[in-house]
C-alpha positions as CSV (number, residue, x, y, z in Angstrom):
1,X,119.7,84.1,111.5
2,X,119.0,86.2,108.2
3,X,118.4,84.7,105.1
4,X,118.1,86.3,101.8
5,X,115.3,87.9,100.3
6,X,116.4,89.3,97.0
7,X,115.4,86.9,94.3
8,X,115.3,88.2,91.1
9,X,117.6,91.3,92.4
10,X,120.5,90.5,90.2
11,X,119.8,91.6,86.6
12,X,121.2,94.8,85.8
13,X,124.7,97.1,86.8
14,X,124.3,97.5,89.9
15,X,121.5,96.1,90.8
16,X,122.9,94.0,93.9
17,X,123.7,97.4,95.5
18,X,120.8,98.4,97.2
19,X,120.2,102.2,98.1
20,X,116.9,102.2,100.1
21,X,113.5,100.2,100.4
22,X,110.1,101.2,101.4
23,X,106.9,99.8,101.8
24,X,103.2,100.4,101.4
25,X,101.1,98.8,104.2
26,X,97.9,99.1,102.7
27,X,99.0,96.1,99.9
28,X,101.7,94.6,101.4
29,X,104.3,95.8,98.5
30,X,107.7,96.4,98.9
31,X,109.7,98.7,96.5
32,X,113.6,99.2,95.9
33,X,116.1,101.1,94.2
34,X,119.5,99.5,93.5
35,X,122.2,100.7,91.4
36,X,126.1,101.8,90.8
37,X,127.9,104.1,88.2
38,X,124.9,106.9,87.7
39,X,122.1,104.0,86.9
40,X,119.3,103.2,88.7
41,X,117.3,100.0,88.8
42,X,113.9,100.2,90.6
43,X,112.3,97.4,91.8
44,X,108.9,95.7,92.9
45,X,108.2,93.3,95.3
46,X,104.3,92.1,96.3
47,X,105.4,88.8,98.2
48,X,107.0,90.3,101.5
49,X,110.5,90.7,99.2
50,X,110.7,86.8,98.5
51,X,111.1,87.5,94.9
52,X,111.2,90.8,92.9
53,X,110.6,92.0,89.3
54,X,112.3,95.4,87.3
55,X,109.9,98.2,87.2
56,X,112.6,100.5,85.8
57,X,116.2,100.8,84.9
58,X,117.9,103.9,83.3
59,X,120.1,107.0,84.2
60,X,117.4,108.9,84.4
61,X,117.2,107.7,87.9
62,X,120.5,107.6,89.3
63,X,121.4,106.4,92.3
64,X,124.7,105.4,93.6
65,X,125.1,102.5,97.0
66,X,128.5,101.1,95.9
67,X,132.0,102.2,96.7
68,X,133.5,104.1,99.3
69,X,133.0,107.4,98.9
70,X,130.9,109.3,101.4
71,X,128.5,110.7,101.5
72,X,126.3,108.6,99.5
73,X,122.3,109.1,99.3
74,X,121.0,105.8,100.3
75,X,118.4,105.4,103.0
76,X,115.0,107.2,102.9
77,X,115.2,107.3,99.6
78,X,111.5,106.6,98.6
79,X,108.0,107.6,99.4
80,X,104.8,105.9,98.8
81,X,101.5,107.3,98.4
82,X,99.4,105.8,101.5
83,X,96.6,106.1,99.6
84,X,97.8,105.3,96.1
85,X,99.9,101.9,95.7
86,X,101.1,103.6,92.5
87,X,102.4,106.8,93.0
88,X,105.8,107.2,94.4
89,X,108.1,110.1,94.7
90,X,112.3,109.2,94.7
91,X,115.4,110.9,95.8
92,X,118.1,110.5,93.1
93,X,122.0,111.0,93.1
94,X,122.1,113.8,90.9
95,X,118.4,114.1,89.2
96,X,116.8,115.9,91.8
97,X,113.3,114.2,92.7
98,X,111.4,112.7,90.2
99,X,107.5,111.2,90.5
100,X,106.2,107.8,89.1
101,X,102.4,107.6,89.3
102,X,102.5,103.7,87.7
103,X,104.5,102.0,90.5
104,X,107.7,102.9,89.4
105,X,107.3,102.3,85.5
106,X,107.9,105.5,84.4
107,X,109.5,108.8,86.1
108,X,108.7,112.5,85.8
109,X,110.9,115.2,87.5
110,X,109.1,116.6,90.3
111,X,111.6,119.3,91.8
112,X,115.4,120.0,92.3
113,X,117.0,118.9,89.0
114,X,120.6,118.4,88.9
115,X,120.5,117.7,93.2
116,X,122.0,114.7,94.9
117,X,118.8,113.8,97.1
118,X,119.9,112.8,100.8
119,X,116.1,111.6,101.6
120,X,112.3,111.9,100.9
121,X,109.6,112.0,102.8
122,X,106.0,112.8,102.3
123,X,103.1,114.3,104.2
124,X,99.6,115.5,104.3
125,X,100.1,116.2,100.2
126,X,103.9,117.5,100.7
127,X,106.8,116.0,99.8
128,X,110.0,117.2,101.6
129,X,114.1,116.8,100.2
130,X,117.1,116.9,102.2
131,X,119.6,118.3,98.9
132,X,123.5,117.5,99.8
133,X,125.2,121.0,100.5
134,X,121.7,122.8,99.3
135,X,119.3,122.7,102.7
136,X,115.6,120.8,102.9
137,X,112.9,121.6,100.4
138,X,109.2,121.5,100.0
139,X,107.5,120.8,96.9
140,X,103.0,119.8,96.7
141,X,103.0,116.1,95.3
142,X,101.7,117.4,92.2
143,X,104.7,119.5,91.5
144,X,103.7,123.0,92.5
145,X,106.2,125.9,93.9
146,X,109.3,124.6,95.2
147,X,110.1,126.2,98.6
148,X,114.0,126.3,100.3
149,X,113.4,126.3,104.0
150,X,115.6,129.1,105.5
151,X,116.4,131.1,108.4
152,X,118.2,131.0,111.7
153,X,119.6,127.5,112.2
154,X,118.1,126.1,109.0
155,X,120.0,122.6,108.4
156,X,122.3,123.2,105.5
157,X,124.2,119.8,104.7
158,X,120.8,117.9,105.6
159,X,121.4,114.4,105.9
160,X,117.8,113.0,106.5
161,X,114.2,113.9,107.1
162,X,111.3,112.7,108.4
163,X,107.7,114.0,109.8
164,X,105.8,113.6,112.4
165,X,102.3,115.6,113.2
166,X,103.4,118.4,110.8
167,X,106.8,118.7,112.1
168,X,109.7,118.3,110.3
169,X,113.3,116.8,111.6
170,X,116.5,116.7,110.1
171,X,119.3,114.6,110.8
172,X,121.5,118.0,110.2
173,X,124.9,116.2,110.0
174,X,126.9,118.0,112.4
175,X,124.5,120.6,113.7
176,X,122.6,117.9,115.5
177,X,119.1,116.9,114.7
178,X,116.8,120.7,113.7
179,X,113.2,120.5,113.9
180,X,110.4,122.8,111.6
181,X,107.3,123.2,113.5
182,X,104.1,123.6,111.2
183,X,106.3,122.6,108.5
184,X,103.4,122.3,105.8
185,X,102.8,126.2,106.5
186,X,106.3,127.7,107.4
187,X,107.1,130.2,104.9
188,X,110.1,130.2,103.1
């Protein structure tokens, strides 16, 4: 039986059409992004997702989970800091990834502006972008160099990412699922 769990979700374009969730363990909060037709609506929750409040809503962070049209970047959308509540890094339709170190209040672009973000994930002070039709990219959380990974069998329509003990996989669409050893050290 499901129930729902989005109380205070329905202000806003968009804003029933969610794109991805995440959570931070350490607090128990629960963050969201929601939104159609290029605007973005991100969202906080701090009751297990009973009832939510707006953190932020503009085109400055795009995202897009209604209609048909595929591909569409929802899922891993969002990373949390472990160690920071606060700081949060999000994969946009279009804006590239952008950086909010006030829980979602406010938004600074990170790295690849102008990208359509397919997911986000962040490690051991990396964050790491699957970019539709551009490859997977790795950026230090406080914005340093921006590196494309490349090479022999580099995943170039990237549809997710995630990492596990320094080692990046990628849901690489139809070249199966790649894998980056050392992935906070692999050169370019």
């Amino acid at each position: 039986t499901w129930a729902a769990s989005s109380k205070g979700l329905f202000q806003g374009t968009g804003s029933r059409a969610v794109a991805a969730l995440a959570y931070h363990s350490g607090s128990g909060t629960l963050y969201g992004i929601s939104g159609g037709s290029g605007t973005g609506n991100f969202w906080k929750s701090t009751d297990n997702g009973a009832t939510w409040t707006s953190q932020h809503s503009s085109t400055g962070i795009p995202v897009e989970a209604t209609g048909t049209v595929y591909p569409r970047a929802v899922g891993r959308l969002i990373a949390v800091n472990p160690a920071n509540v606060n700081t949060l890094y999000l994969g946009t339709n279009g804006a590239g990834v952008k950086k909010s170190t006030d829980g979602g209040t406010s938004w600074t672009q990170l790295m690849l502006s102008g990208a359509v973000i397919r997911g986000v994930v962040l490690d051991s002070g990396f964050i790491y972008a699957a970019a539709e039709g551009g490859g997977v990219y790795r950026c230090t959380t406080s914005g340093g160099a921006v590196t494309q990974f490349t090479g022999t069998n580099n995943p170039g329509n990237p549809e997710e990412v995630f990492v596990l003990a320094n080692t990046l996989y990628v849901a690489a669409n139809t070249a199966g699922v790649r894998r980056l050893d050392n992935a906070s050290t692999a050169a370019a």
